[in-house]
C-alpha positions as CSV (number, residue, x, y, z in Angstrom):
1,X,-103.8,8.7,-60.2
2,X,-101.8,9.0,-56.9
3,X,-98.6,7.4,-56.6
4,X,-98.1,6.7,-52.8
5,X,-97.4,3.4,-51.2
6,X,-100.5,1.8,-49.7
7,X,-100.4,-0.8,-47.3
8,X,-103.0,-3.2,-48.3
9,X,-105.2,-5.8,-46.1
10,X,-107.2,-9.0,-47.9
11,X,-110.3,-8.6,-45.8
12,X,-111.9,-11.4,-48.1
13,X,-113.6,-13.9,-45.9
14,X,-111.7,-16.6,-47.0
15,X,-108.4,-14.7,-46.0
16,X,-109.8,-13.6,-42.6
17,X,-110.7,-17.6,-42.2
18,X,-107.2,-18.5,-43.0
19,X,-105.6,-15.9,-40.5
20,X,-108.1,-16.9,-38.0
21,X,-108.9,-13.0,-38.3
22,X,-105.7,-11.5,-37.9
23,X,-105.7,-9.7,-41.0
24,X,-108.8,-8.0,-40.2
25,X,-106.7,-7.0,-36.6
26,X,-103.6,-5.9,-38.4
27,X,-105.9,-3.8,-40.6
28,X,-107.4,-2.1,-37.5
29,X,-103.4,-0.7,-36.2
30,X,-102.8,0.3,-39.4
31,X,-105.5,2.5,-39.6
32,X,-104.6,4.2,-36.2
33,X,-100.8,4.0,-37.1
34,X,-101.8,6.3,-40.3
35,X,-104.8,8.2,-39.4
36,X,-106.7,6.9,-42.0
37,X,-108.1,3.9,-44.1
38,X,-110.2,2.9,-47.1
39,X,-112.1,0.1,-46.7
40,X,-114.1,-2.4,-49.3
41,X,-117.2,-4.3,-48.5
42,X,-117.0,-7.4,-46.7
43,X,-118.4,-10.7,-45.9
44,X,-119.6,-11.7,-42.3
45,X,-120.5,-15.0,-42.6
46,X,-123.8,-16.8,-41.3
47,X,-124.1,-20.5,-41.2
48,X,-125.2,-20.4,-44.9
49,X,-121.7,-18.6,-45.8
50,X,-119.7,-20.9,-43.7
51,X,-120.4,-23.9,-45.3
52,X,-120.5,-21.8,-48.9
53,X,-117.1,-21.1,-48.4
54,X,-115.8,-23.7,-45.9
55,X,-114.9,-21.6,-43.1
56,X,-113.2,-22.5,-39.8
57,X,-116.2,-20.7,-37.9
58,X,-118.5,-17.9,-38.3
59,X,-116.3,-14.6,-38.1
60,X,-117.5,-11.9,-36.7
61,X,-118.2,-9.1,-38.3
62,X,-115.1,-7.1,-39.6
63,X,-116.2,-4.1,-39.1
64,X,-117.0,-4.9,-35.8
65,X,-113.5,-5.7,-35.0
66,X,-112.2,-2.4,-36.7
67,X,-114.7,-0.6,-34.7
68,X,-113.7,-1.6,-31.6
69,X,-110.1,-1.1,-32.0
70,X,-110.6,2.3,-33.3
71,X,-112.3,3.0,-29.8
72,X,-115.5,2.9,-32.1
73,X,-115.3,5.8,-33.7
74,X,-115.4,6.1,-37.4
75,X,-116.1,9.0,-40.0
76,X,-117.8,8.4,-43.1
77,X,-116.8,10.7,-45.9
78,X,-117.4,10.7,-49.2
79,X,-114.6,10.8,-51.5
80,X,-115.0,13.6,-54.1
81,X,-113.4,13.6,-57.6
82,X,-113.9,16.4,-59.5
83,X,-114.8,14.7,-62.7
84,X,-117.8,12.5,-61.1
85,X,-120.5,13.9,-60.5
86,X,-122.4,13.7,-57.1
87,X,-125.5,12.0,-56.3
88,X,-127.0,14.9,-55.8
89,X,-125.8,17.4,-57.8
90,X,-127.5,20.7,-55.3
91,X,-125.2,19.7,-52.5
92,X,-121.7,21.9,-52.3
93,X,-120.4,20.4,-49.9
94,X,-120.7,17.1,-48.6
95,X,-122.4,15.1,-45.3
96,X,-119.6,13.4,-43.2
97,X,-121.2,10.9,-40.5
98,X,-119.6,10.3,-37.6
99,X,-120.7,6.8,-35.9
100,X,-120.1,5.9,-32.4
101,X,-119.2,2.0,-32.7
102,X,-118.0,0.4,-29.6
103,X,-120.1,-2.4,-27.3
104,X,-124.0,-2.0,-29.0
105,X,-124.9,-4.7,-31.7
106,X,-121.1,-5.4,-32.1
107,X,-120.1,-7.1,-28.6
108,X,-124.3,-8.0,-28.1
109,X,-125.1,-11.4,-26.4
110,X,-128.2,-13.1,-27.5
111,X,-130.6,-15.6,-26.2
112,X,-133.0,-17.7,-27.9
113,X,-136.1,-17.9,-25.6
114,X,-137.5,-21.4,-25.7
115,X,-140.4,-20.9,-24.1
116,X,-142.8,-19.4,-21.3
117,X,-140.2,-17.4,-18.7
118,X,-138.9,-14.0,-16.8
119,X,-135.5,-12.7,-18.2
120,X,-133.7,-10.2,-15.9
121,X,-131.1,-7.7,-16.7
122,X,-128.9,-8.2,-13.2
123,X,-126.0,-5.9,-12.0
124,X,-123.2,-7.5,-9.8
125,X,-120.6,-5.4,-8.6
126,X,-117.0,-6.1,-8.0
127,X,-117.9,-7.4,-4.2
128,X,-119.9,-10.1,-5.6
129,X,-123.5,-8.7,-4.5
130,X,-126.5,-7.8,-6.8
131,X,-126.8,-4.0,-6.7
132,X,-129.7,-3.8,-9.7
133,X,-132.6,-6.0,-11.5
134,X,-134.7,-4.9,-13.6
135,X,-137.3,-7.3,-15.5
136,X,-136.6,-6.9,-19.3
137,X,-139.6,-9.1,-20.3
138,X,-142.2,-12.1,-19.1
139,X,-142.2,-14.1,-21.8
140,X,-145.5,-16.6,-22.7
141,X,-144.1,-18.4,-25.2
142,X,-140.5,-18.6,-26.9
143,X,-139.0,-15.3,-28.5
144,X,-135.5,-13.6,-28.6
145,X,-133.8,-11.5,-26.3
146,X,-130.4,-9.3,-26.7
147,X,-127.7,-7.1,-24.1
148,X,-125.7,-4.5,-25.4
149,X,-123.0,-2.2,-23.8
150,X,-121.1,0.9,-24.0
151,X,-118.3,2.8,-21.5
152,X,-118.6,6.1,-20.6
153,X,-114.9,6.0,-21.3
154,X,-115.9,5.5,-25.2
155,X,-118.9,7.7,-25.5
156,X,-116.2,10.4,-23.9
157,X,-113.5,9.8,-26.7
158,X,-116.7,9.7,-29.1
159,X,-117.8,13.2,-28.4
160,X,-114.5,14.3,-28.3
161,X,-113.2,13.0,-31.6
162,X,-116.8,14.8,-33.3
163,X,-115.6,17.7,-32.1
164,X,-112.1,17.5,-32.7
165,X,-112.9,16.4,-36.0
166,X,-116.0,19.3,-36.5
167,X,-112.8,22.4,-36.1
168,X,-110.4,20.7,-38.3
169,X,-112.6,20.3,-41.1
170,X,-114.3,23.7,-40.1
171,X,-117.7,22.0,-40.6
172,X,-120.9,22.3,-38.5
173,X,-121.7,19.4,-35.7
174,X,-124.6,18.1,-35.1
175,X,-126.2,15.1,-32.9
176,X,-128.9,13.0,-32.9
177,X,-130.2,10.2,-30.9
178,X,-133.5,8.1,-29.5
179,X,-133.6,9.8,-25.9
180,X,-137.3,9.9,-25.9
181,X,-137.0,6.1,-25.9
182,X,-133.6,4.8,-24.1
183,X,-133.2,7.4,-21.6
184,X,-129.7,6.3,-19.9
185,X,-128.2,4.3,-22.8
């Protein structure tokens, strides 16, 4: 039992449809006002969900939203009470994860692909002149493509909160990622 003031955000889907989102928002600064936050599973709606539950739209998704205002970097910790037992009961001490969050699947753009067709990935800089193309796929019939982004800003402030967060806790760092497959990203 702790007796501490909370503040407390309905992230309910029906709440973030009557705020237009704002609650999930005003969650976000709280979190990086205190340092920290506790947060409940939540609905992002698909089409199915949006008439279920007569929503203005579909939201996205509220993690999402928290992710990206936190710079995307979150830290998954379990919370340990003495008197539950773990999962697995061998481990003494536990597994944080630390997820870097920004741009990816979160601020993607999609494309349905109707039909038979090149899609390009085109860079334009600042001066309004292609620099890069490169030819993501030649299509022969419809299909789905997506974009995603990060900033080398972000990734930065990524690897610098894991290790920030590595001393404090005094707990061993490590990394892992598809290299072998995305090379620059």
């Amino acid at each position: 039992y702790l007796d501490i003031e909370l503040d407390y955000y309905d992230l309910g889907v029906e709440n973030r449809d009557k705020t237009e989102d704002k609650v999930t928002v005003d969650s976000a600064h709280a979190i990086q006002k205190y340092g920290v936050g506790v947060k409940c599973a939540t609905i992002t709606p698909n089409q199915d969900r949006v008439k279920e539950y007569n929503l203005k739209q579909e939201w996205k998704s509220p993690n999402g939203t928290i992710r990206s205002i936190l710079d995307g970097t979150v830290f998954r910790k379990p919370i340990i009470v003495k008197n539950i037992p773990p999962a697995v009961r061998s481990w003494k001490k536990p597994i944080t994860v630390g997820r870097h969050a920004y741009g990816d699947l979160y601020k993607d753009t999609e494309l349905y692909i109707p039909e038979a067709g090149k899609v390009e990935l085109v860079y334009t800089g600042k001066d309004g002149k292609e620099k890069q193309r490169a030819l993501i796929h030649d299509f022969d019939g419809a299909g789905v493509i997506m974009g995603q982004h990060n900033l080398d800003k972000s990734i930065l402030s990524f690897a610098q909160a894991c290790f920030n967060y590595a001393i404090s806790e005094k707990i061993d760092l490590w990394f892992a990622t598809k290299d072998t497959i995305s090379k620059k990203y």
